[in-house]
N, C-alpha and C positions, 0 to 999 in steps of 0.2 A: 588174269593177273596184270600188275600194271609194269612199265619199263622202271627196274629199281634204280632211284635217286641215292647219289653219295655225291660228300662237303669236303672239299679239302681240307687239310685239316688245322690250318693257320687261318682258316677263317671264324671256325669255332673257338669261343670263349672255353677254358676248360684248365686244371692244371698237366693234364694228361690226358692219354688218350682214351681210357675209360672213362673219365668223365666228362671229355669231349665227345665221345658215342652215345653215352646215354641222353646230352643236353640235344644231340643229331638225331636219335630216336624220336625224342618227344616233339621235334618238330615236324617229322616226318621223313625224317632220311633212312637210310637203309646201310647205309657203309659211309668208312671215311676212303679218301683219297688222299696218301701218302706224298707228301715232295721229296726228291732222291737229290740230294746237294752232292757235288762233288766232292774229290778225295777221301772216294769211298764211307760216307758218312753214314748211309743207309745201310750196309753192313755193320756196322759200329754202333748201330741202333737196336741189333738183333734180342739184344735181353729185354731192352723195353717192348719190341714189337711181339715177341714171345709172350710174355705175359698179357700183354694186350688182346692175343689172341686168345690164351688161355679164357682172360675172360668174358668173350665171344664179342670182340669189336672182328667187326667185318670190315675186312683192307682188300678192296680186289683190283686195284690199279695204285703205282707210282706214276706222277708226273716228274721228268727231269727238273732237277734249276738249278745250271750252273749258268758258266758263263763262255764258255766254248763247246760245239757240239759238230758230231759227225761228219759235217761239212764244211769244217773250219780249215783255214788256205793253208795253216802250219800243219807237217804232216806230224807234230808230236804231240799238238793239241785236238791232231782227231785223233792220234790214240788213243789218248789218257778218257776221251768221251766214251771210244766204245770198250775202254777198259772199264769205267763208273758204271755203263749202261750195262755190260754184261756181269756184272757183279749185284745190280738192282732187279735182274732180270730172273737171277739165284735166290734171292732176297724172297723179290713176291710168289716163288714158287713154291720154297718156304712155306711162307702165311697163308697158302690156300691162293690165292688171287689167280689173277688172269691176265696182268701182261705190266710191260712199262711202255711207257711214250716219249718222246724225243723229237725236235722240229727237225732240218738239216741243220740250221744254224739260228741266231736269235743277237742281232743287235752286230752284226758282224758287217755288213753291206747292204746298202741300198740302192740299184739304180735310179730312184726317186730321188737322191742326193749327189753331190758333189763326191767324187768325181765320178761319175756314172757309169764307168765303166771298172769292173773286177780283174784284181789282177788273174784268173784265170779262165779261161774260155767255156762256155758251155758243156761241152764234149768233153771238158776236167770234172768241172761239177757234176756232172753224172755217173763219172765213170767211180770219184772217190764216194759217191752214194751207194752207187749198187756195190763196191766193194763192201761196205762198212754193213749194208743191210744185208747183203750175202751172210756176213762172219756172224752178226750178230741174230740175225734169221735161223741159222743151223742152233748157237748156244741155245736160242730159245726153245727150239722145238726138242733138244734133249731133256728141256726143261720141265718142258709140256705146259709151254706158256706163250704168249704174244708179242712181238715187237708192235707197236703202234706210232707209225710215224704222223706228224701233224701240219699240216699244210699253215704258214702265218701270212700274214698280208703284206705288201709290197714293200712297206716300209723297215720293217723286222728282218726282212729278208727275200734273197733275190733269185731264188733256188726253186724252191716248192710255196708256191702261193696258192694252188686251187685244188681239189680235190680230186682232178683229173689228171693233172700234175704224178701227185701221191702214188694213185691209181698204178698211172703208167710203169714207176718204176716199182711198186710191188709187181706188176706182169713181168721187169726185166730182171727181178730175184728168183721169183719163179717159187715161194715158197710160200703156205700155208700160214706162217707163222709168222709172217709180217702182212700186218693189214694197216689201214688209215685210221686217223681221227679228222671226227668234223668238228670242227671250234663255230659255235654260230658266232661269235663280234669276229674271226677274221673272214665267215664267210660273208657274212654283212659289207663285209667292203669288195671283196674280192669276184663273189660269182654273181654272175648274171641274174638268176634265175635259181635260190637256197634247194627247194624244193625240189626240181627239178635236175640238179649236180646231187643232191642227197640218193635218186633215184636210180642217175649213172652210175655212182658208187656204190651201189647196194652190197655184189659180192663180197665187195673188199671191207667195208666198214665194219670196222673193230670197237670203237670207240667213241663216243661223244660227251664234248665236254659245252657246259651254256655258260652262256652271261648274255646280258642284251648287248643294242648297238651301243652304247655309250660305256661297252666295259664294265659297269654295275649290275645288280642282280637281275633276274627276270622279274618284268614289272617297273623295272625303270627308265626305260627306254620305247623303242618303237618296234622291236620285231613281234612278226605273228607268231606267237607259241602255239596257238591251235593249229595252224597250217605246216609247222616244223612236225608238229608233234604227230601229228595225223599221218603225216606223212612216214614217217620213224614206225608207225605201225603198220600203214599200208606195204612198206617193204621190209614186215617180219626183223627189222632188227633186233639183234639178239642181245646185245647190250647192255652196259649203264648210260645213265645218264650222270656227267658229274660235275658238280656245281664249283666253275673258275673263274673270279670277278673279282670286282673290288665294290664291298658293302657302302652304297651310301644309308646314313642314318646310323640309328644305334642296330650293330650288328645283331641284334637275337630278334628283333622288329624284321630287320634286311632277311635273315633268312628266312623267318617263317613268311615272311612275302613273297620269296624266292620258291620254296616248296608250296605255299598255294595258289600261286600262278601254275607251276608245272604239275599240280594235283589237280587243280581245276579244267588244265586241258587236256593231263593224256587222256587217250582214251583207253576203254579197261579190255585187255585180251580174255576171246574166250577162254572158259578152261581146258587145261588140251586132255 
């Protein structure tokens, strides 16, 4: 079998989610990938997502999108994150799925800017990480679903940038139930050596999401998808794969570009 491909679901042309699945079918996707806006809106969505599953759209991941998250410097605006987060976390366990995702933060600070230094100290930002992935780590696992945290690149954020990063502080939660995701455009900027941090991360990896270097789909940039991809099987990841970009071109051309770049490279597992 091969690693199943799923589309976020704003990237699909459709008036709904059924018939954004089936337009995702016929190009070769496998599931969509839900977005969880805040103030609780993915709750608020329950009748449509019900139905949708009724009529077998496969949803096995939320990605976050608000505008403040877990490791935000105000302690009201990380709550309200991991009050959204653990609400979406209810949500996809619900629809059958397999977890939610969340950066530490996204758009909050940059050492790479003015003034480069954060109002609070390293030894803060970690400790209101593992607080937040502690809480939210245990809801998930009553869940019986994933936390997946996501490493961004330096400019997005000044927290968790690599994969190793990630790693670490899933070993300082201590729990099964929070693992990483690999974004390949921020690990494009960020690691040394893609393949090679994909490899360190093995235990922990939860989740992957693609686009190429240039943030557009796969295929319109420059990374090796056979070398990612090979790699993703050489270390048994269990996973999706789920397709986070921005389409150049006309979108239904963008994806099925996008699905036969990453049909052409994975390679196929035996049958177990």
């Amino acid at each position: 079998m091969t690693i199943p491909l799923a589309c976020q679901e704003q990237l699909l042309p459709g008036a709904g989610l059924s018939e954004k699945y089936a337009l995702a079918v016929s190009l070769g996707y496998q599931g969509i990938e839900l977005r969880g806006r805040g103030d609780l809106a993915l709750a608020r969505r329950l009748p449509e997502l019900r139905r949708a599953r009724a009529e077998g759209v496969v949803m096995p991941t939320v990605c976050v999108e608000m505008d403040h998250f877990i490791g935000d410097f105000d302690p009201d605006r990380s709550r309200d994150a991991v009050r959204n987060l653990r609400s979406q976390l209810s949500v996809i366990a619900e629809l059958g799925g397999l977890g939610a995702m969340t950066p530490a933060a996204w758009g909050m600070f940059s050492r790479r800017l003015p003034p480069f230094e954060p109002p609070r100290p390293p030894e803060g930002d970690r400790q209101v990480l593992v607080d937040a992935l502690g809480e939210l780590g245990e809801h998930a696992r009553a869940e019986g679903v994933t936390l997946f945290l996501e490493p961004l690149n330096r400019y997005e954020d000044h927290m968790v940038n690599r994969l190793d990063e990630a790693v670490a502080l899933c070993r300082a939660v201590g729990l099964p139930s929070v693992r990483v995701v690999a974004d390949t455009y921020h690990m494009n900027i960020e690691e040394d050596d893609a393949c090679a941090a994909l490899r360190a991360a093995a235990p922990y990896l939860g989740h992957v999401q693609v686009s190429d270097s240039n943030r557009h789909q796969p295929g319109a940039g420059h990374l090796d998808w056979p070398g990612l991809l090979a790699t993703l099987e050489e270390i048994g990841y269990p996973g999706w794969l789920a397709l986070e970009c921005r389409l150049r071109g006309e979108p239904v051309a963008a994806l099925r570009q996008a699905a036969a770049v990453l049909g052409q490279a994975r390679p196929r597992r035996a049958a177990a």
